[in-house]
Steps between C-alpha positions, in 0.01 A plus 500: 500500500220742364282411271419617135132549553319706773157606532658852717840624477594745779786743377607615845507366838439797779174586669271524180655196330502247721163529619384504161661176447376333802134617409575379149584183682180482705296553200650143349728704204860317456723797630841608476697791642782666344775687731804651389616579797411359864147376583297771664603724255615849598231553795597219711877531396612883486194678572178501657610210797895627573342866528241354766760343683718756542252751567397252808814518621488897508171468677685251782757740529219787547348295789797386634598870575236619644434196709561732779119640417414153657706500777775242289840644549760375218804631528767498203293481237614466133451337134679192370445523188626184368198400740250684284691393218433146615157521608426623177656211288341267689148625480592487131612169486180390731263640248651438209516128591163532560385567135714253400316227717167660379592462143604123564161482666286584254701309211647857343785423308742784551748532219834681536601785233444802288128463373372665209164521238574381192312635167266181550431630879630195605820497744860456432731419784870636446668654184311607191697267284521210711266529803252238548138585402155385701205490383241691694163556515502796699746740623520729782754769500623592880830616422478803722715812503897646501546788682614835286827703510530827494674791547794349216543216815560150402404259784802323659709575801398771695188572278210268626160445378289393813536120442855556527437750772318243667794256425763683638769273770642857649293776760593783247631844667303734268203432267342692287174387337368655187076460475292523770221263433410246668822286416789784565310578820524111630856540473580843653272381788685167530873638439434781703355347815794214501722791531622615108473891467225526209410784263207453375443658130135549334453753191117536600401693809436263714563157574272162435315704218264217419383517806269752680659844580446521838592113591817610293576762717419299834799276376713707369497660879619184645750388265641828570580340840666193339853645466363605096524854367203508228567746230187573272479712184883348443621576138836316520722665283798278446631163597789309547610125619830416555693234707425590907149701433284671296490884485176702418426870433160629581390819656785714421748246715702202427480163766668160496378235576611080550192403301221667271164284491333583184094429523372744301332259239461122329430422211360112356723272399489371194848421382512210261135426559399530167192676481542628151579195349198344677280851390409620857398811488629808778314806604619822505675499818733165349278269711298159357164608414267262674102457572318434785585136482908589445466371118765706306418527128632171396214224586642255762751755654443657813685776713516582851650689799814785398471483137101604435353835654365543861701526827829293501417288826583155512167426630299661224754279292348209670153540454623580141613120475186357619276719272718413179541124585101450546419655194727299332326250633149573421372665787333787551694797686492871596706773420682690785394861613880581532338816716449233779810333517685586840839603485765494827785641583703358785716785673433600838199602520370315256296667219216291327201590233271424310216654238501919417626725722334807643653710249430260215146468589368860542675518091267215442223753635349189798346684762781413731514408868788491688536255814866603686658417831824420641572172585557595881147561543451172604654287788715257343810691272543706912542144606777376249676786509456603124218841464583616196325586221131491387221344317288700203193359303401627217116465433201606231244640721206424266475115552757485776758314262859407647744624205837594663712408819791617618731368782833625641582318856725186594220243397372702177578194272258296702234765526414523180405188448162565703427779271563345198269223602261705555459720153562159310178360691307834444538617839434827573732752797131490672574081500883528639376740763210246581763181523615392888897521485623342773666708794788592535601485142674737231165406334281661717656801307355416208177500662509817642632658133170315331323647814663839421337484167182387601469848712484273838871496603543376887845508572661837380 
């Protein structure tokens, strides 16, 4: 049974959330946690975590194929997917029973229900009329995001967001996906590789357009090879869902298909949360205006993750709940350079970034060095079978300054991490190129891009 007095209420239990609450926790506030739905909120449950564990089953069936590369002959190969289906609810469970323990750990009380501010900015648990109110101290928003329709659809049946994409218990026949960012282009690479015939559909010109034109175009190359047709510049003209499929017009021709995957947007989700009542204030683009420190307008309420500007990432949302939940506390904290937060996307080849690109930088007017090789310059990617794609720097020649990487390869997700590192310890390129990588390692590509930029490159 809750209690009626908190120092921290946590509205929201997924990525950002729950480790604000156990931070909360560590800093000796009384904390609760309010879910509506199912601990781990929508990253652990429907998102983020399913995606990842389907997309490793893709990559096993990738391997498993060309295991003749390696001299491993496998004859007869195919996909189960009520396999994948059932690794993927169990990694679920697994990690969602993991918060749970963590919140019994640090003495989080996690309270089941619809949370919401009231005009106090305290928090009411349940109906308006008859819910059950708690005093708190402070409140952290983390409610997240709902995925948009569009197009007239209406989600349900053969119209999926991703979570539900993600969620799916059949190997569909035909896919299309509508958005090519990084989310739509998770699940044409997945689908597509486990066998479903994917179209994928992006209005812009190219795929991935966050990301660095020509690391977009080095992926869109091999998901091209994926058993995905990718279809830029699409103005989709019409669109209907019945029964058995989902037919589209775009390009002057009509196509069915079993299942249309809509990820061509999210918005934050604030249904029933109460911010007017409670006199939070929104910013132009409908999200909770927020400082450095995530305090929203109202003293004692703070907002993180989905619902307040900067990259929707559920570990930007994290970092969120530690900032807000120590300066509710007292202590002193920093704002984050959302330039420098890294961002991955896990098809095959992986794509991963993080600061300006080249483009964006030569608009800011740096003196701009550029530090490029492919990743099969060096020993290691020949030796597990996987060559493709390339590392770029970005750097500001005048003082040497690290301010953009960009990764497409099987072990871009982990690359970055080096680079980040390094700009966030004010590391120069001339520093990465300087730094023993051990051999053989995807790393040593790194090197040799830092090297690249540093006008000394060895291996290329």
């Amino acid at each position: 049974m809750a209690d009626t007095s908190y120092d921290c209420v946590v509205i929201g239990s997924g990525p950002g959330g729950y480790v604000a609450a156990i931070r909360s926790a560590q800093l000796g506030m009384r904390t609760a946690i309010a879910e509506k739905d199912r601990i781990g909120g929508r990253c652990l449950n429907v998102a983020c975590i399913p995606a990842k564990a389907v997309l490793r089953a893709a990559d096993v069936m990738t391997e498993v194929q060309h295991g003749g590369d390696f001299g491993i002959q496998v004859d007869g190969v195919s996909v189960d997917f009520a396999g994948v289906a059932a690794h993927r609810d169990n990694v679920i469970k697994t990690l969602t029973g993991g918060v749970g323990g963590l919140m019994k750990k640090n003495k989080v009380d996690v309270i089941e229900g619809h949370a919401a501010l009231t005009e106090d900015a305290n928090v009411r648990i349940g109906a308006a009329k008859d819910g059950t109110e708690i005093e708190a101290r402070n409140v952290v928003l983390a409610t997240g995001s709902v995925p948009k329709p569009i197009l007239g659809l209406t989600f349900g049946g053969r119209v999926l967001g991703t979570e539900t994409a993600w969620a799916l218990q059949e190997l569909p026949g035909s896919l299309a996906v509508i958005g090519a960012g990084a989310s739509g282009t998770e699940v044409a690479s997945a689908f597509g590789r486990l066998g479903t015939e994917v179209v994928l559909l992006e209005a812009l010109d190219r795929i991935l357009p966050l990301e660095d034109e020509e690391i977009a175009k080095a992926c869109a190359r091999e998901i091209r090879k994926q058993n995905v047709e990718i279809v830029t510049g699409a103005n989709i003209e019409a669109a209907e869902a019945g029964d058995d499929g989902v037919t589209l017009r775009y390009g002057g021709d009509e196509r069915k298909f079993d299942y249309v995957c809509l990820a061509a947007g999210r918005g934050p989700d604030f249904e029933g949360l109460g911010l007017e009542e409670a006199g939070i204030k929104t910013d132009e683009q409908g999200l909770v205006q927020v400082d450095g420190a995530m305090r929203t307008s109202r003293e004692g309420v703070f907002a993180i993750g989905d619902i307040v500007p900067g990259p929707a990432l559920a570990h930007k949302a994290s970092d969120e709940g530690v900032i807000a939940v120590e300066a509710a506390a007292g202590q002193e904290t920093h704002p984050i350079d959302y330039r420098f937060v890294p961002a991955a996307t896990f098809c095959h080849p992986q794509v991963a970034s993080f600061g300006l690109t080249e483009k964006a930088a030569r608009d800011e007017g740096r003196d701009v060095v550029v530090g490029k090789i492919p990743v099969g310059a060096v020993g290691a990617p020949l030796v597990y079978g996987d060559r493709v794609g390339m590392i770029k720097l970005i750097g500001d020649r005048e003082y040497g300054e690290l301010i953009g990487g960009h990764i497409v390869c099987a072990k871009a997700a982990d690359l970055i991490q080096e680079l980040v590192n390094s700009q966030a310890l004010e590391g120069g390129y001339g520093e990465v190129a300087r730094t023993i990588h051990p051999h053989p390692t995807f790393a040593e590509a790194v090197m040799e891009a830092a090297r690249a930029a540093d006008g000394w490159l060895i291996h290329g």
